[in-house]
PyMOL Python script that loads the backbone (N, CA, C, O; Angstrom):
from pymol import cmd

cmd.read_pdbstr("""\
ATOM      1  N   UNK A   1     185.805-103.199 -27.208  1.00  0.00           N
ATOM      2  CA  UNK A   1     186.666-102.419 -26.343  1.00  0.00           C
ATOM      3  C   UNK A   1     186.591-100.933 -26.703  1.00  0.00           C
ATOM      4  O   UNK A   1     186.470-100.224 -25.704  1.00  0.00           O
ATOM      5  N   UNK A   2     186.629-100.304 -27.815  1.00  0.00           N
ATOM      6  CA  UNK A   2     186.766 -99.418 -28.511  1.00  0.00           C
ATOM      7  C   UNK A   2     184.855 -98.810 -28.214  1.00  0.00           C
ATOM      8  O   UNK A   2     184.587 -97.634 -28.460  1.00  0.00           O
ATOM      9  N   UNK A   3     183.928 -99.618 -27.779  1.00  0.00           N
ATOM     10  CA  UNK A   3     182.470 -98.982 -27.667  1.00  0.00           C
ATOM     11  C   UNK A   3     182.628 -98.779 -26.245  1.00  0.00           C
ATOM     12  O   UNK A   3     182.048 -97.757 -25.878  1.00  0.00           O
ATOM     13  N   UNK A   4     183.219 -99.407 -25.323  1.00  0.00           N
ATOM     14  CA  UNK A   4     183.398 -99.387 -23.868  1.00  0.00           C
ATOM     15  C   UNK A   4     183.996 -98.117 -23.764  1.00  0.00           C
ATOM     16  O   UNK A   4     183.140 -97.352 -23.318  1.00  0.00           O
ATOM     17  N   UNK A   5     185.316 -97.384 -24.012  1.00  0.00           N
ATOM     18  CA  UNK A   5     186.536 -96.535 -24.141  1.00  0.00           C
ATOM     19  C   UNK A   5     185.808 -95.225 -24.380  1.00  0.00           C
ATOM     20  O   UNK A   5     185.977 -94.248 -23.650  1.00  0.00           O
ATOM     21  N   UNK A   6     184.881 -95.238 -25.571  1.00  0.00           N
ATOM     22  CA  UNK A   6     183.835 -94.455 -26.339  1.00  0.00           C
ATOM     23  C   UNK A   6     183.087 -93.876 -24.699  1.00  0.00           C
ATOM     24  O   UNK A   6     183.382 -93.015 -23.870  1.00  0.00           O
ATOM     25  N   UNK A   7     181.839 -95.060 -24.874  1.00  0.00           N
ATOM     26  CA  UNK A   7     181.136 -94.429 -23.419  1.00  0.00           C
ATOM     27  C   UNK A   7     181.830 -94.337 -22.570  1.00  0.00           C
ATOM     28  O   UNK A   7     181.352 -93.527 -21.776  1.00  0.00           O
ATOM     29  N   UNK A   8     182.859 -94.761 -22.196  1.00  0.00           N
ATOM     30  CA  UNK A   8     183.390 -94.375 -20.273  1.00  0.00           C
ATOM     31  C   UNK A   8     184.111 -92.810 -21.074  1.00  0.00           C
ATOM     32  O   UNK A   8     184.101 -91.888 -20.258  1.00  0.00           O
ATOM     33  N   UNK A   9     184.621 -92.450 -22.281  1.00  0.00           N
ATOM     34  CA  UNK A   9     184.911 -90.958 -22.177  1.00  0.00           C
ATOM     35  C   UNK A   9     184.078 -89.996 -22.347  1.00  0.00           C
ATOM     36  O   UNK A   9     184.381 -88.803 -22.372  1.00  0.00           O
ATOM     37  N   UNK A  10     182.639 -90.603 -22.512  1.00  0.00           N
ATOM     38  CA  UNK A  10     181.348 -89.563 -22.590  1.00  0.00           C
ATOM     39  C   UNK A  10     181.097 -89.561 -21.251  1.00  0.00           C
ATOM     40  O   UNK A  10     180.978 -88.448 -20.738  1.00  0.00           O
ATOM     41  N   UNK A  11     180.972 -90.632 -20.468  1.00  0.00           N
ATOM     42  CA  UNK A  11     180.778 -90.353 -19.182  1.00  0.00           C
ATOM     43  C   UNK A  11     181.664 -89.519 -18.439  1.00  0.00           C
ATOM     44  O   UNK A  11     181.154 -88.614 -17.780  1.00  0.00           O
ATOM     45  N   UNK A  12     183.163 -89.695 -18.427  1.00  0.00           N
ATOM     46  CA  UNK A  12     183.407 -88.723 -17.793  1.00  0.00           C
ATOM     47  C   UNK A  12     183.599 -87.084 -18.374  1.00  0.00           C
ATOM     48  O   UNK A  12     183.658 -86.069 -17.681  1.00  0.00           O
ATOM     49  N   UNK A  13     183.666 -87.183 -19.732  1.00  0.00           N
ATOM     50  CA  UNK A  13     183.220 -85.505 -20.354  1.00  0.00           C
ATOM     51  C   UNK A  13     181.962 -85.224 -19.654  1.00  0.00           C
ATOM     52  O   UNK A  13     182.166 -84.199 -19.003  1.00  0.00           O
ATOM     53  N   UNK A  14     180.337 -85.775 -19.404  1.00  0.00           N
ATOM     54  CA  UNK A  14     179.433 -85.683 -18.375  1.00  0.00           C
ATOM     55  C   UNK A  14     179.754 -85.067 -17.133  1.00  0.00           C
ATOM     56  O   UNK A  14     179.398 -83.965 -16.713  1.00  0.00           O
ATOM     57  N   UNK A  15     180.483 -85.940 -16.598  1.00  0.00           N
ATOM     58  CA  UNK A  15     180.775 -85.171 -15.056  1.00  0.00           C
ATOM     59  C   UNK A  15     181.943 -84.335 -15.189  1.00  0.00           C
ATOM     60  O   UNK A  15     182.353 -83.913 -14.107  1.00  0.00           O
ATOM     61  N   UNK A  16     182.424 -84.069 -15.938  1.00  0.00           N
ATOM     62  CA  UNK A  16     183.299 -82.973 -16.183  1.00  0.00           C
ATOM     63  C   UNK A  16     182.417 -81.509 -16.511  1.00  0.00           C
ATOM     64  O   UNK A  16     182.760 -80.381 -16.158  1.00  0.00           O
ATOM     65  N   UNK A  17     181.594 -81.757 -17.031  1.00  0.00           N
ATOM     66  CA  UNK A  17     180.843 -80.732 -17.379  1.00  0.00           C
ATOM     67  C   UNK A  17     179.940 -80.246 -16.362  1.00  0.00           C
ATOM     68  O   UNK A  17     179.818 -79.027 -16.241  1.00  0.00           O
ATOM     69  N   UNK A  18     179.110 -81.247 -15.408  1.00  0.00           N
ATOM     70  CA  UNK A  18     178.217 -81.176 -14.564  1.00  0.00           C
ATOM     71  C   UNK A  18     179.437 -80.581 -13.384  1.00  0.00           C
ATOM     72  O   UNK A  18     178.849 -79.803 -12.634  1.00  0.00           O
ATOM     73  N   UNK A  19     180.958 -80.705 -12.984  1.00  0.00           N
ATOM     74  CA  UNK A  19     181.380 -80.407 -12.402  1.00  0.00           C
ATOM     75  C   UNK A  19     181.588 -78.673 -12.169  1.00  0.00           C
ATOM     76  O   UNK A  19     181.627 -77.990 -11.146  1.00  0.00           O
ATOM     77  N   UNK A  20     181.721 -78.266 -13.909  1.00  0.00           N
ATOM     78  CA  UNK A  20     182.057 -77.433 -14.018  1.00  0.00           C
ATOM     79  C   UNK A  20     180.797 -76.458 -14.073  1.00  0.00           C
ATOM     80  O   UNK A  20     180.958 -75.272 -13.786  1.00  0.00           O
ATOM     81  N   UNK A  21     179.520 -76.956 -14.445  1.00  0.00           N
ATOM     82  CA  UNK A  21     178.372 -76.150 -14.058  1.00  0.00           C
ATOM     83  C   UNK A  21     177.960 -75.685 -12.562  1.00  0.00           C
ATOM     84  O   UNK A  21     177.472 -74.601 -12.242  1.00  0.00           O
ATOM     85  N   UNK A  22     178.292 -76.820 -11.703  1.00  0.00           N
ATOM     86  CA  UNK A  22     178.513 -76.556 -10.052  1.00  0.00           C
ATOM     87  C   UNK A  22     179.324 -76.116 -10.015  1.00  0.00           C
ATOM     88  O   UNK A  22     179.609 -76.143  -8.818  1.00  0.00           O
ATOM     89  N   UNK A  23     180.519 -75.336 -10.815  1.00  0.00           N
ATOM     90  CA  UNK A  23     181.564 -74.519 -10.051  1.00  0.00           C
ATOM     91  C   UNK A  23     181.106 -73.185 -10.503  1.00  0.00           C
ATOM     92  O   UNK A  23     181.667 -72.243  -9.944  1.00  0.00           O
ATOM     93  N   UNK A  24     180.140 -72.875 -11.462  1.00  0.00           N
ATOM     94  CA  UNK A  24     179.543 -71.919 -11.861  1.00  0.00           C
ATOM     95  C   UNK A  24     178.997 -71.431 -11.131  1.00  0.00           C
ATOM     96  O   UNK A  24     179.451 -70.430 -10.577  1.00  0.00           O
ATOM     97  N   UNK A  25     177.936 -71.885 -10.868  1.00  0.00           N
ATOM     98  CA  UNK A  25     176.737 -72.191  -9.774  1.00  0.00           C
ATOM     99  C   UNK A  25     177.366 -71.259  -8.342  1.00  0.00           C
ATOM    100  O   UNK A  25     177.053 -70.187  -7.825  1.00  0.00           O
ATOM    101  N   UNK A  26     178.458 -72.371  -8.045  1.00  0.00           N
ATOM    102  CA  UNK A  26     179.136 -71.918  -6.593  1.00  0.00           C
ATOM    103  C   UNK A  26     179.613 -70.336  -7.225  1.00  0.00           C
ATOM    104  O   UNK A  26     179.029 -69.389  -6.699  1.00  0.00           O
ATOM    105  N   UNK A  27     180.149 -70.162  -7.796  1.00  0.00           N
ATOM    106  CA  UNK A  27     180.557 -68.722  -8.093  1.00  0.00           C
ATOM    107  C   UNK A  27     179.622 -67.477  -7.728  1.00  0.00           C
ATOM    108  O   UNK A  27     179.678 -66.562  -6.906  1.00  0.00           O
ATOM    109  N   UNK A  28     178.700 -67.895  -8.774  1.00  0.00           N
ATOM    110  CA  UNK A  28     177.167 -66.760  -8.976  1.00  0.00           C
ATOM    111  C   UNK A  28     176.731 -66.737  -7.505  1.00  0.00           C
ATOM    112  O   UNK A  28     176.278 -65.766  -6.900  1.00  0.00           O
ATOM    113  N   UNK A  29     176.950 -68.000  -7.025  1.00  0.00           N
ATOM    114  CA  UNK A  29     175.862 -67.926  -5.441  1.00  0.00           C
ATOM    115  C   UNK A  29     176.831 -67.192  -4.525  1.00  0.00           C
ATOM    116  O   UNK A  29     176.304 -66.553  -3.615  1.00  0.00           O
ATOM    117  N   UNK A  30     178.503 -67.170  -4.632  1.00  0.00           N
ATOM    118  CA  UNK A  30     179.336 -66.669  -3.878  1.00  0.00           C
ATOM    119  C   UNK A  30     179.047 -65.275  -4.029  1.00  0.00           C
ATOM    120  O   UNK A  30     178.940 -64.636  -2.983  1.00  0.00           O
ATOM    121  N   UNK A  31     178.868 -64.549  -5.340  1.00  0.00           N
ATOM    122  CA  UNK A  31     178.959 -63.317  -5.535  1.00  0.00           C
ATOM    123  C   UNK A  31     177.796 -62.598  -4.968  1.00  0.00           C
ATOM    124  O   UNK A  31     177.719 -61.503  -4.413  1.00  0.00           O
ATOM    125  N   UNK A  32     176.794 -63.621  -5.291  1.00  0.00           N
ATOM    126  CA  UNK A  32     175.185 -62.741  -4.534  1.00  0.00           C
ATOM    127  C   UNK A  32     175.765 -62.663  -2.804  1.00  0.00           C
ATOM    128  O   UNK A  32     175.919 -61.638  -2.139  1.00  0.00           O
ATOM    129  N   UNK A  33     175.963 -63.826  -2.454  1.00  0.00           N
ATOM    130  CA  UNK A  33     176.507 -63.775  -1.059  1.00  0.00           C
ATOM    131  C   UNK A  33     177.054 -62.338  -0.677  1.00  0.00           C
ATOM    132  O   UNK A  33     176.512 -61.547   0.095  1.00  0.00           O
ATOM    133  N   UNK A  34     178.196 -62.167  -1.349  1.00  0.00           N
ATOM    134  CA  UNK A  34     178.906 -60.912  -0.950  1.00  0.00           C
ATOM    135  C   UNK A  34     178.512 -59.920  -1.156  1.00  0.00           C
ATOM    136  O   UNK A  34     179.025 -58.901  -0.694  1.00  0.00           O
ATOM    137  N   UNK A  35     177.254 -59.932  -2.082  1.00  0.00           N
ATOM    138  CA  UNK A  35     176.648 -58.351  -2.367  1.00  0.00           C
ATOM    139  C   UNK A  35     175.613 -58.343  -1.639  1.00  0.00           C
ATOM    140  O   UNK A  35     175.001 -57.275  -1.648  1.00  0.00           O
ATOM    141  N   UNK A  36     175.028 -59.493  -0.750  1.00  0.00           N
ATOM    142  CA  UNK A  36     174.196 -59.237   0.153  1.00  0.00           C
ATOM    143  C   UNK A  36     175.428 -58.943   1.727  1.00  0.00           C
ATOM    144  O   UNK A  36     175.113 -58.209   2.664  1.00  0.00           O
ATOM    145  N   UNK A  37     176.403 -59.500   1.667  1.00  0.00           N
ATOM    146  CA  UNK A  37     176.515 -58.737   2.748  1.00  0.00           C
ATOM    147  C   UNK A  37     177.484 -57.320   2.701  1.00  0.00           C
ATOM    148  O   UNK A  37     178.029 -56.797   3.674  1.00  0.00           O
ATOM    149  N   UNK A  38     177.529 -56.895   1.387  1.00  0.00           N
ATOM    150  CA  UNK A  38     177.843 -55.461   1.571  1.00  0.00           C
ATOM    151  C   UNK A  38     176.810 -54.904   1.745  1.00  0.00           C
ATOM    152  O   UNK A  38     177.073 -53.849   2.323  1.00  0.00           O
ATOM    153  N   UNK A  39     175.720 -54.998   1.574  1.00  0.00           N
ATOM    154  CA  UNK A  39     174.724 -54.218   1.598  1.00  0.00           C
ATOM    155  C   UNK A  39     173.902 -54.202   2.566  1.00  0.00           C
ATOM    156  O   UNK A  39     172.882 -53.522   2.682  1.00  0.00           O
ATOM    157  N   UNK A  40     174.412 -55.068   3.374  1.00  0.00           N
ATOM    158  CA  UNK A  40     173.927 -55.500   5.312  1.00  0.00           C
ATOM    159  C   UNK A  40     175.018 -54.788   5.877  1.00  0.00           C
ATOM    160  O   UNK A  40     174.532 -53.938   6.624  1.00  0.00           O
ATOM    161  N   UNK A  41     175.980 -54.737   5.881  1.00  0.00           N
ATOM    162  CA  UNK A  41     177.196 -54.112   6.346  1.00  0.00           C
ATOM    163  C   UNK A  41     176.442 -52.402   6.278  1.00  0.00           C
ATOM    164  O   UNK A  41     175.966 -51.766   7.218  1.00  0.00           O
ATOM    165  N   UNK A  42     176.558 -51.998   4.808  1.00  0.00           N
ATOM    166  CA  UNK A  42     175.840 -50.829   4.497  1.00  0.00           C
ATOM    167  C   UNK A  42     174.747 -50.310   5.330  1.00  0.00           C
ATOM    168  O   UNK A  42     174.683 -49.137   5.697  1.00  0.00           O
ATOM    169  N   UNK A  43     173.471 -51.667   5.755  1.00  0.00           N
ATOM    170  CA  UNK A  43     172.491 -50.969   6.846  1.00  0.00           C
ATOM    171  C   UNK A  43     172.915 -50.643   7.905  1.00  0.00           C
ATOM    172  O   UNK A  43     172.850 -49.533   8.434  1.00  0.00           O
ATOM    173  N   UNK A  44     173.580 -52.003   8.452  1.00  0.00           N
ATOM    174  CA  UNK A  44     174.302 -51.942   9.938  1.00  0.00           C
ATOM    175  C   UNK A  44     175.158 -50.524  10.214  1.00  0.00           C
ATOM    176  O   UNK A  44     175.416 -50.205  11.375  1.00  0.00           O
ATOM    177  N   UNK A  45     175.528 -49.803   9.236  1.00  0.00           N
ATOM    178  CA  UNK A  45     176.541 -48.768   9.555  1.00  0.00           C
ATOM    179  C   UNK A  45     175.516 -47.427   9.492  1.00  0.00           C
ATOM    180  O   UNK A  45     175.812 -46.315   9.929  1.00  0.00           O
ATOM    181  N   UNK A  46     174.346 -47.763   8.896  1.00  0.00           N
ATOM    182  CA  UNK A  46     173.276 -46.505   8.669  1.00  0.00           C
ATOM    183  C   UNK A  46     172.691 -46.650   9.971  1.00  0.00           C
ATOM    184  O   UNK A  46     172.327 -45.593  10.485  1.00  0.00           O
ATOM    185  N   UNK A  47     172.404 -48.333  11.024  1.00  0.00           N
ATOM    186  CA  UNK A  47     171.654 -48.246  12.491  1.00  0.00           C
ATOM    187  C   UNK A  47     172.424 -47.910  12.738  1.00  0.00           C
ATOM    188  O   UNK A  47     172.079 -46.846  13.253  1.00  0.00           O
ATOM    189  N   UNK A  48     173.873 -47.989  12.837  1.00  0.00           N
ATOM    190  CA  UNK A  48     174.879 -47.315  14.111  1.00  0.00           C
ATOM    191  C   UNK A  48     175.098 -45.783  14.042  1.00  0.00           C
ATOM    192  O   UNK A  48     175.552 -45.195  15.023  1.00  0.00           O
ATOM    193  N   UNK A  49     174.786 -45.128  12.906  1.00  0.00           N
ATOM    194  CA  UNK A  49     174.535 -43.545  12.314  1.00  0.00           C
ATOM    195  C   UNK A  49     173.500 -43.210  13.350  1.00  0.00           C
ATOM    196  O   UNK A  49     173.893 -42.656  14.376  1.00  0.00           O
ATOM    197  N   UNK A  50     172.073 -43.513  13.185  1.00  0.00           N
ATOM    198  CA  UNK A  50     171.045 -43.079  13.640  1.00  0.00           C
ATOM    199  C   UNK A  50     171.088 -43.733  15.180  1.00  0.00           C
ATOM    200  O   UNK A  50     170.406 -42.995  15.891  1.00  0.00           O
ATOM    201  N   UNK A  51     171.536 -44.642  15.820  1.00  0.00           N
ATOM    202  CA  UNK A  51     171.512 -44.727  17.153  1.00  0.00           C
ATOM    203  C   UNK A  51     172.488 -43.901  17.685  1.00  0.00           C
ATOM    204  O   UNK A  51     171.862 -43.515  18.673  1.00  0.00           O
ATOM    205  N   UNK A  52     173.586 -43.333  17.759  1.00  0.00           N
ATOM    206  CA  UNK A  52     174.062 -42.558  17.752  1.00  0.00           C
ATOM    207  C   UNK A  52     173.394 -40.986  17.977  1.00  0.00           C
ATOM    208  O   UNK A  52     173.349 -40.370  19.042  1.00  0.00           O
ATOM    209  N   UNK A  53     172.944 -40.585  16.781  1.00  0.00           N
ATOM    210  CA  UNK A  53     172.030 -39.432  17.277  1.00  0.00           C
ATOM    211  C   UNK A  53     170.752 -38.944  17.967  1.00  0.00           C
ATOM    212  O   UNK A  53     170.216 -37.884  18.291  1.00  0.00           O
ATOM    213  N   UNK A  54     170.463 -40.749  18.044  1.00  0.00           N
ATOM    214  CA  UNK A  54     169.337 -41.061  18.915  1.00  0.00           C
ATOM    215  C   UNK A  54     169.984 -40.777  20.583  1.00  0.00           C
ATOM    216  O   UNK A  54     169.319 -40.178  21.428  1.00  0.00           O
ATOM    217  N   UNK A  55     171.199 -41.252  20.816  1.00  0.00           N
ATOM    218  CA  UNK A  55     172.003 -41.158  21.751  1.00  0.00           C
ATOM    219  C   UNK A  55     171.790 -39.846  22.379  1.00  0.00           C
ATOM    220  O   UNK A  55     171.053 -39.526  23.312  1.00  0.00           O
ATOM    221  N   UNK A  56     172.884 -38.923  21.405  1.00  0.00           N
ATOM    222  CA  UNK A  56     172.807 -37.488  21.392  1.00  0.00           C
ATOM    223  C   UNK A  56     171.682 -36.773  21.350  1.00  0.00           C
ATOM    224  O   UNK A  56     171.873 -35.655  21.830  1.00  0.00           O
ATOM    225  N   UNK A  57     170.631 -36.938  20.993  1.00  0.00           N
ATOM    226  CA  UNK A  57     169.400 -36.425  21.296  1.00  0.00           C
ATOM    227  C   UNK A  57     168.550 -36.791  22.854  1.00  0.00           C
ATOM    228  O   UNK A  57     168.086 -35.917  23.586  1.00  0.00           O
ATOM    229  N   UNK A  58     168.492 -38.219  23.118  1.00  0.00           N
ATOM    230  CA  UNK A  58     168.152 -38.586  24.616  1.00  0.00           C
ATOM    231  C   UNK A  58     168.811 -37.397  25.170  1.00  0.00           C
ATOM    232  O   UNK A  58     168.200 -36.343  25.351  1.00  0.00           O
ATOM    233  N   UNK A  59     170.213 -37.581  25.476  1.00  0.00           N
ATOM    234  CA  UNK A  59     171.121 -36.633  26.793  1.00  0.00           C
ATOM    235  C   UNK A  59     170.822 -35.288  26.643  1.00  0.00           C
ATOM    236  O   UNK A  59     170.824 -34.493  27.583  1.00  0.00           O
ATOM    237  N   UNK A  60     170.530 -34.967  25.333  1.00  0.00           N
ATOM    238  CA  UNK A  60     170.426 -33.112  25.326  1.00  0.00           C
ATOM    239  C   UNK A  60     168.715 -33.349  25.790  1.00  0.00           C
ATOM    240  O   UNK A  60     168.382 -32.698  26.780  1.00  0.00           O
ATOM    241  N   UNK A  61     167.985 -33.938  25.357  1.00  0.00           N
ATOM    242  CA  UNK A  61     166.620 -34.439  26.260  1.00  0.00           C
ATOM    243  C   UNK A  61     166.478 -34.455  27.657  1.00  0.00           C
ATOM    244  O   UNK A  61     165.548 -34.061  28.361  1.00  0.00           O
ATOM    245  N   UNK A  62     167.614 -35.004  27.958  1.00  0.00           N
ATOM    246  CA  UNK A  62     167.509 -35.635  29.164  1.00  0.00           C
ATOM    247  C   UNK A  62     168.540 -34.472  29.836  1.00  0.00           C
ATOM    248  O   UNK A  62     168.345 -34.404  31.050  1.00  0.00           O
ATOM    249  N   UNK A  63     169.163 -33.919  29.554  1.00  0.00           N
ATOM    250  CA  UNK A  63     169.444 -32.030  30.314  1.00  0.00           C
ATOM    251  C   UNK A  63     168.434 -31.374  30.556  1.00  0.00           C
ATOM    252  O   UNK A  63     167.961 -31.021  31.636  1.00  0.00           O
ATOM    253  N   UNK A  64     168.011 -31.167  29.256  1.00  0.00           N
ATOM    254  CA  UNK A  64     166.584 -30.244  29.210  1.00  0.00           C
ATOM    255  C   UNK A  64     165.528 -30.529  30.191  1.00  0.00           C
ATOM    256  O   UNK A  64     165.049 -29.501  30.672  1.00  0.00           O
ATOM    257  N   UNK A  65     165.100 -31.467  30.563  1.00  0.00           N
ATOM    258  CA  UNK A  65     164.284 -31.893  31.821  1.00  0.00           C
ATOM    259  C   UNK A  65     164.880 -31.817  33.288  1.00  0.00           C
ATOM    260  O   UNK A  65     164.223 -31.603  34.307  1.00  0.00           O
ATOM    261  N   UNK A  66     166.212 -32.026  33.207  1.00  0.00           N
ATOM    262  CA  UNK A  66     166.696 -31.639  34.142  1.00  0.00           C
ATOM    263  C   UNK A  66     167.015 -30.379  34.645  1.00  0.00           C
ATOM    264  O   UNK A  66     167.497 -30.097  35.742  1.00  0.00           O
ATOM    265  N   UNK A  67     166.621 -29.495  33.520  1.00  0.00           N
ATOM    266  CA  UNK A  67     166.821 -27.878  33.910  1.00  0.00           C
ATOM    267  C   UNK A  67     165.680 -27.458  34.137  1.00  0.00           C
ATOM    268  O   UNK A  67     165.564 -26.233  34.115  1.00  0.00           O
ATOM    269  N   UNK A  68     164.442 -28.284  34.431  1.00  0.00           N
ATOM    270  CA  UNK A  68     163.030 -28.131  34.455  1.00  0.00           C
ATOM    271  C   UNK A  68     163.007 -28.523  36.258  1.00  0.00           C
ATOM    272  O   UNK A  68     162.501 -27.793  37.110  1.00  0.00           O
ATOM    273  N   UNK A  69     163.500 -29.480  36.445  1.00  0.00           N
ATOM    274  CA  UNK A  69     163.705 -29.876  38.687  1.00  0.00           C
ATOM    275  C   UNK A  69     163.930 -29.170  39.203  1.00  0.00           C
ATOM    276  O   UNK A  69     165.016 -28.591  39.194  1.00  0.00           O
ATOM    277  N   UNK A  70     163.160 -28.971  39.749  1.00  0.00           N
ATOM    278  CA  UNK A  70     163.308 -28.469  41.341  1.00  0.00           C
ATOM    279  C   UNK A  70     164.558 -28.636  42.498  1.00  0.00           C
ATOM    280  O   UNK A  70     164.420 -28.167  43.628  1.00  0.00           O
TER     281      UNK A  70
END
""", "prot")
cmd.dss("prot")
cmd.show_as("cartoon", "prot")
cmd.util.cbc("prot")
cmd.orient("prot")
């Protein structure tokens, strides 16, 4: 009884441990997660910068040709 008691508390110290390495795991992978999407956030706000002055450049473009018609 006492060799049974033995292994079933190694077994579950095992998955106690393997539990707690997957909660590791989930952590590290959560954190890359979020630093990839600050740093997508970060581009996305640098395309909306430059479309923007892409904007503002077309229309002053697109005056300028129009002060060229007839």
């Amino acid at each position: 009884m006492t060799e049974q008691l033995h292994a079933s508390t190694e077994e579950i110290s095992a998955v106690i441990e393997n539990i707690a390495d997957n909660m590791q795991n989930t952590k590290n992978n959560s954190e890359e997660i979020l630093i990839s999407i600050s740093e997508t956030n970060k581009a996305v706000e640098q395309v909306a910068i430059v479309a923007q002055h892409q904007a503002v450049t077309a229309e002053k473009l697109t005056q300028l040709v129009l002060s060229f018609k007839i």
